[in-house]
KEKOL-472500 format. One record per residue (C-alpha): residue in one letter; y, x, z. Coordinates in Angstrom, 1 decimal. Layout:
residues N
A|Y|X|Z
...
This chain:
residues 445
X|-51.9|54.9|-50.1
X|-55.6|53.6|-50.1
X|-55.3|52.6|-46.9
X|-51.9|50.3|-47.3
X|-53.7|48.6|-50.0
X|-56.2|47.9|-48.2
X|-54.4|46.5|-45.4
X|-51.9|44.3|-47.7
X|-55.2|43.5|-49.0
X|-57.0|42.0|-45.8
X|-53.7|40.7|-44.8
X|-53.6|38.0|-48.2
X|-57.6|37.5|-47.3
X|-56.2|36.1|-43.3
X|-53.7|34.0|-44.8
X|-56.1|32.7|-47.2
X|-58.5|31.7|-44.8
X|-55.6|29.9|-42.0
X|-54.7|27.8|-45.2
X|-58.1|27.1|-45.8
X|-58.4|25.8|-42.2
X|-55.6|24.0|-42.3
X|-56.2|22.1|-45.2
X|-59.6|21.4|-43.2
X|-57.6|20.1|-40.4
X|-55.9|18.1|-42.3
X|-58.5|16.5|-44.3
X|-60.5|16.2|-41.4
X|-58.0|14.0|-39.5
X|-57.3|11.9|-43.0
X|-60.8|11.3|-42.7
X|-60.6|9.7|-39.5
X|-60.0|5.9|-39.1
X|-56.2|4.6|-38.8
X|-56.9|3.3|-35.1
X|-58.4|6.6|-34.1
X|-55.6|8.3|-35.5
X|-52.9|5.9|-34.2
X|-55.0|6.6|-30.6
X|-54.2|10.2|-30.9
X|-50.7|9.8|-31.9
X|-50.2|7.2|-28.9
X|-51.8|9.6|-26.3
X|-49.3|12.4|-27.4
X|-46.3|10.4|-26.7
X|-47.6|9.3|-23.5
X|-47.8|12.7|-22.6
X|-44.4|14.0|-23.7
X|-43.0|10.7|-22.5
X|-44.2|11.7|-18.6
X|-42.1|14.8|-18.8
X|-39.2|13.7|-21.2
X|-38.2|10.9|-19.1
X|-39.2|11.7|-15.6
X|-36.1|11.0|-12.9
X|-36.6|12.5|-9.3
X|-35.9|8.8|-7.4
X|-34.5|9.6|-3.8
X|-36.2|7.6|-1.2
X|-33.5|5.2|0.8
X|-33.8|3.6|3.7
X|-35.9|-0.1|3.5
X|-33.0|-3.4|2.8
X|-32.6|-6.0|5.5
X|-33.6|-9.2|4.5
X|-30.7|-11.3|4.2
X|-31.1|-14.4|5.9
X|-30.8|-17.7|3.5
X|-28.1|-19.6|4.4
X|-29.3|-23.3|5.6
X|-26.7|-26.1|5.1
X|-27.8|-29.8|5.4
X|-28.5|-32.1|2.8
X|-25.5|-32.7|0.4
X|-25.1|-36.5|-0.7
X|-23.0|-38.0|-3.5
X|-20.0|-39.7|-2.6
X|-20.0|-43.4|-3.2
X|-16.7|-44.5|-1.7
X|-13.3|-43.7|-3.2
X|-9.9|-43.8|-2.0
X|-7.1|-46.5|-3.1
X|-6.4|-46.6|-6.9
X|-3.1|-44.3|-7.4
X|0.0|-45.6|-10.4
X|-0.8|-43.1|-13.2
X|1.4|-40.5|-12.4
X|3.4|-38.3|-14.8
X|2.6|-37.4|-18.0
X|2.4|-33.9|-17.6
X|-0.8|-34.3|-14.8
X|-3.8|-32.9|-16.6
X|-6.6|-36.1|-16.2
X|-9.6|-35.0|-16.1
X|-12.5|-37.1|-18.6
X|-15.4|-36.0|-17.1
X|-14.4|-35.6|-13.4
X|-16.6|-33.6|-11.3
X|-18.5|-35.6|-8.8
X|-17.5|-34.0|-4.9
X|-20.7|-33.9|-3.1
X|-20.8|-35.3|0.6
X|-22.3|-33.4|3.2
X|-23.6|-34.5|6.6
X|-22.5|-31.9|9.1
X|-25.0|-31.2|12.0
X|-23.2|-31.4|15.5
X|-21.7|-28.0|16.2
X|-23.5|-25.4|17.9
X|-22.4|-21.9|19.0
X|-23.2|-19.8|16.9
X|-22.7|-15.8|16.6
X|-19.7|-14.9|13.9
X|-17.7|-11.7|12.9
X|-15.4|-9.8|10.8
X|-14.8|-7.9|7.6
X|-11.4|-5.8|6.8
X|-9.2|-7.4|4.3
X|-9.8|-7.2|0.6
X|-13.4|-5.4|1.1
X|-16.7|-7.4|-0.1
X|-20.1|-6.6|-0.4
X|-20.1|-5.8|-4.0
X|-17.6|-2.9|-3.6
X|-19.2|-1.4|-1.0
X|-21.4|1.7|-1.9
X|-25.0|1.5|-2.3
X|-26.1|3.2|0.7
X|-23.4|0.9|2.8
X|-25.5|-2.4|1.4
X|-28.7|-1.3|2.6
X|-27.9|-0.9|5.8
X|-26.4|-2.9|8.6
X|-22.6|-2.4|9.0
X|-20.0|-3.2|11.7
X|-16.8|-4.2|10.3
X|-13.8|-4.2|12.0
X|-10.4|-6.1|11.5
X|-7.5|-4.7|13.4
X|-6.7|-6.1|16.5
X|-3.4|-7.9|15.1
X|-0.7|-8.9|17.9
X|-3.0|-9.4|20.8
X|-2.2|-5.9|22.8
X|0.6|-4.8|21.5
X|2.6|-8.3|21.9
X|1.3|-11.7|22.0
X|1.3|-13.9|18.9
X|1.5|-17.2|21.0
X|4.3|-15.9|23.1
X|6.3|-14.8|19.8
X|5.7|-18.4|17.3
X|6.2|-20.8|20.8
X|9.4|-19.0|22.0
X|10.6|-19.0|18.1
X|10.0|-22.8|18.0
X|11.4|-23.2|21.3
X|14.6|-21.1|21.0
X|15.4|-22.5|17.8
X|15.7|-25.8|18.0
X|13.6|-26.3|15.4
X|13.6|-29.7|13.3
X|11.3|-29.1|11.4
X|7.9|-26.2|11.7
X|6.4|-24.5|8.4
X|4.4|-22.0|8.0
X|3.2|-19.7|5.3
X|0.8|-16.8|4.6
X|1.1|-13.3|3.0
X|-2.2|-11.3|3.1
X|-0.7|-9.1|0.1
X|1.4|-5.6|0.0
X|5.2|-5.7|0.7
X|6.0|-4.2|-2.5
X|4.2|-7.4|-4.0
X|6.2|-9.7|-2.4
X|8.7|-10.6|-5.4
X|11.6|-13.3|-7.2
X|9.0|-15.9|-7.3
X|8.3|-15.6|-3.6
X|11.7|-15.4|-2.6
X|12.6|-18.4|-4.8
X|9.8|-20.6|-2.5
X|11.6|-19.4|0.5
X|15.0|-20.2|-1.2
X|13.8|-24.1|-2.1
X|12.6|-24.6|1.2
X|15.8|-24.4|3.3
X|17.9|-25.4|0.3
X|15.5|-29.0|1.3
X|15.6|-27.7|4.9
X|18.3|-26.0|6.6
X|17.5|-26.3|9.9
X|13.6|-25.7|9.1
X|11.6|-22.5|11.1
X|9.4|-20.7|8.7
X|6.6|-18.6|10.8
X|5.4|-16.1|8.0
X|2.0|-15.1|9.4
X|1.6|-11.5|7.6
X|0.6|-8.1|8.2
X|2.3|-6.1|5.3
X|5.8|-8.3|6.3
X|6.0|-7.5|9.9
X|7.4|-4.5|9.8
X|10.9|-2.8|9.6
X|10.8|-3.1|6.1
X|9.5|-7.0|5.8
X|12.1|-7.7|8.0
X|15.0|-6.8|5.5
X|13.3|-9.2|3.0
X|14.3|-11.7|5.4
X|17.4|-10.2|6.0
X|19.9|-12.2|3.4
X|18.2|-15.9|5.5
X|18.8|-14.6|8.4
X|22.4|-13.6|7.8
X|22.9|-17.1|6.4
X|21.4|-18.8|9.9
X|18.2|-19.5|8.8
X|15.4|-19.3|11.3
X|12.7|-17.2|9.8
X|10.2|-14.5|11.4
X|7.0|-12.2|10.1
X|4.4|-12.5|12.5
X|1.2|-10.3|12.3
X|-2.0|-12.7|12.9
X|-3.9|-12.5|15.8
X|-7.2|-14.1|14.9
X|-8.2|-14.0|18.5
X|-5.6|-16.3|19.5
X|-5.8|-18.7|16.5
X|-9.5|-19.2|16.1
X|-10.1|-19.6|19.9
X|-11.2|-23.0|21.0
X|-12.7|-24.0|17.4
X|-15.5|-23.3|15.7
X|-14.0|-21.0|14.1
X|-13.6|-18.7|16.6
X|-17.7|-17.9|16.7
X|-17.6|-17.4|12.4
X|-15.1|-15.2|13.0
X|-17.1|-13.1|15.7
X|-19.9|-13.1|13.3
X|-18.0|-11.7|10.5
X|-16.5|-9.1|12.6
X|-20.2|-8.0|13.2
X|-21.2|-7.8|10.0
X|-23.8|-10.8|9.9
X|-21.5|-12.4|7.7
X|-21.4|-11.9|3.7
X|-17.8|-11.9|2.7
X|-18.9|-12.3|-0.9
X|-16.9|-11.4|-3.8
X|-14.2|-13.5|-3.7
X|-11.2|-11.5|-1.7
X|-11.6|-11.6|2.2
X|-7.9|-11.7|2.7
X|-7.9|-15.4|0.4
X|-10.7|-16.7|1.8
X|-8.8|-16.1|5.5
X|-6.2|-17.5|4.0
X|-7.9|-21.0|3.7
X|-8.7|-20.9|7.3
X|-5.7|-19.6|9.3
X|-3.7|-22.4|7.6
X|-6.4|-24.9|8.6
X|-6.3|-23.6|12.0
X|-2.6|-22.8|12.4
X|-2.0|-26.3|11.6
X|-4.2|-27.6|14.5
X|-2.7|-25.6|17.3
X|0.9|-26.1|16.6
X|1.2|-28.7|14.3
X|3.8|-28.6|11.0
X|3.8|-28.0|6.9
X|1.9|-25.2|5.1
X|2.9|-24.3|1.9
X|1.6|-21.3|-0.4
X|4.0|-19.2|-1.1
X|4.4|-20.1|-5.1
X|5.3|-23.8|-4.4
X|8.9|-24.7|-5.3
X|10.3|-26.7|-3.0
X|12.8|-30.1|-4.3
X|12.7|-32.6|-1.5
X|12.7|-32.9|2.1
X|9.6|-33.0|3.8
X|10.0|-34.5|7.2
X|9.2|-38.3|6.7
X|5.6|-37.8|5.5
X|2.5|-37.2|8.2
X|-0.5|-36.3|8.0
X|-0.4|-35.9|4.2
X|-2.5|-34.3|1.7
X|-2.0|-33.9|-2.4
X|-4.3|-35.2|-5.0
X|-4.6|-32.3|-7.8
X|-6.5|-34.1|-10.3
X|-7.3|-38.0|-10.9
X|-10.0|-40.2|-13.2
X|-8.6|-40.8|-16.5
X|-9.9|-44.3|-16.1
X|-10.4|-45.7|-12.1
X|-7.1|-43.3|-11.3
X|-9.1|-42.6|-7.8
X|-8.7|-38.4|-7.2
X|-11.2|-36.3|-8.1
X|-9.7|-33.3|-6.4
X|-7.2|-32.6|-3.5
X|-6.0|-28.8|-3.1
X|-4.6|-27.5|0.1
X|-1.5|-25.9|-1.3
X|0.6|-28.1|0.7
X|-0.5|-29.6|4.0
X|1.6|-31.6|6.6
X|-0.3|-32.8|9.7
X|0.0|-33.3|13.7
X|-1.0|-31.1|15.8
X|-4.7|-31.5|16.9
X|-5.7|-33.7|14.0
X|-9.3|-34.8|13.5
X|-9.4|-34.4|9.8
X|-8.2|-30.4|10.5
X|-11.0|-30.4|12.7
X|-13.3|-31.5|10.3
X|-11.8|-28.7|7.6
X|-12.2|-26.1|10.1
X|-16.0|-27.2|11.4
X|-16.5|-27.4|7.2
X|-15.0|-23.7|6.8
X|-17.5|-22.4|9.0
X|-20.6|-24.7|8.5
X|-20.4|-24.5|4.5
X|-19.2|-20.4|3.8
X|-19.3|-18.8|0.6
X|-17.6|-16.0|-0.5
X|-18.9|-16.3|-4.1
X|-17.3|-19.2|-5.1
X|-13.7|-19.4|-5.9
X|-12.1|-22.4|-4.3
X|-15.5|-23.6|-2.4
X|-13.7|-22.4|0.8
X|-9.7|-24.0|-0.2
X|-9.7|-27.0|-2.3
X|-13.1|-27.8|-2.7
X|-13.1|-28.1|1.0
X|-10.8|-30.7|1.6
X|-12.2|-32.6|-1.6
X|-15.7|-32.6|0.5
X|-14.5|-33.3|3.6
X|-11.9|-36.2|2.4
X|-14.8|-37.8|0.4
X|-16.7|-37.7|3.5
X|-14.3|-39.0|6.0
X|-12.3|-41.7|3.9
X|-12.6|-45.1|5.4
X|-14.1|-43.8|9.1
X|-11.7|-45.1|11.9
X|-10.0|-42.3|14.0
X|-8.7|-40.4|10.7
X|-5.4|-41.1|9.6
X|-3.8|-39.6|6.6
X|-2.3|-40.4|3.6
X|-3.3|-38.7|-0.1
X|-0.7|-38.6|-2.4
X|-1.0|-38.7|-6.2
X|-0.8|-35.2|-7.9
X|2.9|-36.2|-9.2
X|3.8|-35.3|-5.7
X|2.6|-31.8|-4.8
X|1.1|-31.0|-8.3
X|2.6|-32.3|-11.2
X|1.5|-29.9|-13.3
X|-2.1|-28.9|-13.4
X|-3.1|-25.2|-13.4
X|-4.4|-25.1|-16.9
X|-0.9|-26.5|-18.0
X|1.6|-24.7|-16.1
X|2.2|-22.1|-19.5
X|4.1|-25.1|-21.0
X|6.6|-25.3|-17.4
X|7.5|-22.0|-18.5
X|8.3|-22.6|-22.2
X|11.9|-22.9|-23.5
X|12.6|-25.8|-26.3
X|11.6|-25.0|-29.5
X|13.3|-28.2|-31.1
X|15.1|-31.1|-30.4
X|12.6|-33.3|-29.6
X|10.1|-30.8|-27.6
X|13.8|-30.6|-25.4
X|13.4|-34.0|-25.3
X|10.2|-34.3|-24.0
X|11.3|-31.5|-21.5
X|14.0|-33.2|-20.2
X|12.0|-36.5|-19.8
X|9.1|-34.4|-17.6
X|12.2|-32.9|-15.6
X|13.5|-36.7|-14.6
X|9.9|-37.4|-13.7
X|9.8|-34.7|-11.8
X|12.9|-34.9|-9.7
X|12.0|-39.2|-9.3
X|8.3|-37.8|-8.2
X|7.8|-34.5|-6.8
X|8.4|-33.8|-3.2
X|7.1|-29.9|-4.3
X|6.0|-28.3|-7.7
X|3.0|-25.8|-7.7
X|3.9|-23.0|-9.8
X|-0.4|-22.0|-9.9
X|0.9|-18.3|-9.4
X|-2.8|-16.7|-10.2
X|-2.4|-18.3|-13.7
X|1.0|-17.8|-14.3
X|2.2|-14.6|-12.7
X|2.5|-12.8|-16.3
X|4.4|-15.2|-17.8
X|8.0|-15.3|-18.5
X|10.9|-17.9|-17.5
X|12.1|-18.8|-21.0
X|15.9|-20.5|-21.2
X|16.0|-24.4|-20.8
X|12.1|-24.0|-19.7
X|11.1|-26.6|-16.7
X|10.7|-23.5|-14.2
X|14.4|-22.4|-15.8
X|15.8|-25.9|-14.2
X|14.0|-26.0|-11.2
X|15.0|-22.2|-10.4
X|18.8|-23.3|-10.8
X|18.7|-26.2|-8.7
X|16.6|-24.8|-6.3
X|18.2|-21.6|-5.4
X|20.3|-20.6|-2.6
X|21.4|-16.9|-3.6
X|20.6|-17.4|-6.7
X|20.5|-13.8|-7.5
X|17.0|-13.4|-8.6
X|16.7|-12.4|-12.4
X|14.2|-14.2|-13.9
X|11.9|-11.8|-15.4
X|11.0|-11.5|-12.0
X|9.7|-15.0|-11.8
């Protein structure tokens, strides 16, 4: 028993004494000054910090430098075109007009081009794809298994053809919808005897075919061709871009491969056969075969009425035309696939500016009340049904404007895909008069 107590006993003298040097510790470190103490306190967390927070970073392979892309000098444009009659009163005018640069184009060189697949840019690619140097490759479309020039010349030929369009489709089949079909509808409801060359992957095939299928049956000449870049770009300068961006030593950018192709096969389809591009959301109203060499104003100066932009939504031009020429030898000079509309409408502005007023180039530029009478950030109100007696008013005065003015309307499809055809709307009218089946619902529009 003596010899529990006197454990218990030296046990309370040990815990005496740690207290006693802790309180020593304590008042030692009290004693110290604040920076010495803060010292302390900041070493410690360095220390944890090194463990805490250390990531195992896997070495990758060194980036290629990209190469900066050199373009000349740009200059602003000091010449306009002929002053345009204000045109409807539905054309957005723009106040504060941006100003479209000119650039002086060096002669043309060869230069070494090539290819990315549709719908892939840089920015979706994976990390270890950017930091390396990839080969892309875009199918080989038409040229082996039948040949695109044999196919669109022997159409023309065989049809008799009054009148050549073409279009492009660089989407899915199953996206191919009532408002698509409704452009197809207004153009041979202007144009009977019309040939439509749909340059498409997704629709040449059995079942883009039976899209066509109700046209056909009514003696329409249509067909769905696949491209073959090869045969389209050859001779130009686009032909060596191309090369380029099949070999990867082209950024594709963000902006969607498959648009920015777009811009160029209509620029270049255009130049080897001649005829009327449309896109594939413009509605149709008048006949298109007296105008040449034409080109649509989007946007004019509230005040000087001189464009400020032109869009390539609807072109008409000769086969072999300079100012093409000049769009292509732009495309290919001036890339970016970062920029939305630097490629499309931007383009043409440049060019036009540049060109207006040189001898050799003859073309007309309409005022937007003939391609674009309504302006993209607009179009919602085309859509909208009356919602009193005088708004049907006013809708009913745009629509006689419209039919007096418009050879086409642009129905901006990237801004106006979600909305709905409301009863009595502009689109409503245009739909009815424009149809040939007339068998699309419009919830589908």
């Amino acid at each position: 028993m003596c010899q529990i107590t006197k454990l218990y006993h030296n046990f309370l003298y040990f815990l005496h004494r740690l207290q006693n040097i802790k309180r020593s510790f304590f008042a030692f470190l009290f004693c110290l000054p604040t920076s010495l103490l803060a010292l302390l306190l900041i070493l410690l967390l360095v220390y944890n910090g090194s463990f805490v927070f250390y990531i195992d970073i896997p070495s990758f392979p060194a980036r290629i430098s990209p190469v900066p892309a050199k373009f000349p000098p740009e200059k602003v444009a000091g010449e306009s075109l002929p002053k345009f009659a204000s045109s409807a009163l539905y054309v957005l005018i723009e106040e504060n007009p941006p100003v479209i640069p000119k650039t002086h184009l060096p002669p043309y060189q060869k230069q070494n081009f090539s290819l990315v697949p549709m719908n892939s840019y840089l920015g979706s690619r994976p990390k270890k794809a950017r930091n390396r140097r990839v080969k892309f490759k875009i199918p080989c479309l038409g040229a082996k298994s039948r040949s695109f020039s044999a196919i669109v010349k022997g159409f023309f030929q065989n049809s008799s053809c009054k009148i050549k369009f073409f279009m492009t489709w660089i989407s899915s089949l199953e996206s191919f919808g009532g408002r698509e079909f409704l452009a197809l509808e207004s153009l041979y409801k202007s144009h009977p005897n019309a040939c439509l060359v749909m340059v498409s992957n997704s629709l040449d095939s059995r079942k883009g075919r039976l899209i066509f299928k109700q046209f056909l049956d009514k003696g329409f000449k249509v067909i769905a061709v696949k491209p073959d870049y090869d045969y389209i770009f050859k001779n130009t300068s686009a032909q060596e871009w191309f090369n380029r961006l099949r070999k990867g030593n082209v950024d594709p950018g963000l902006i969607s491969l498959g648009q920015n192709l777009s811009n160029l096969l209509r620029l270049t389809l255009l130049y080897k056969f001649g005829g009327i591009y449309l896109d594939t959301d413009v509605i149709v109203l008048k006949n298109l075969s007296k105008l040449r060499n034409t080109i649509g104003a989007q946007t004019v100066d509230s005040e000087t009425k001189n464009w400020t932009r032109l869009n390539n939504a609807v072109l008409i031009f000769d086969k072999n035309h300079p100012l093409l020429h000049k769009f292509i030898q732009e495309f290919t000079l001036t890339f970016d696939g970062n920029k939305w509309g630097h490629n499309g409408p931007y383009l043409v502005s440049r060019v036009v500016a540049r060109v207006n007023g040189r001898p050799g180039f003859n073309f007309t530029v309409l005022p937007p009340s003939a391609f674009y009478p309504v302006d993209w950030r607009r179009v919602r109100s085309f859509f909208l049904g009356p919602r009193n007696e005088q708004h049907s008013k006013l809708l009913h005065k745009k629509l006689e404007l419209i039919n007096r003015q418009s050879f086409t309307v642009h129905l901006w499809n990237r801004q106006s895909k979600l909305l709905k055809v409301e009863d009595g709307s502009i689109v409503n009218h245009l739909i009815l008069a424009s149809c040939i089946f007339c068998n699309s619902s419009l919830s589908t529009l």
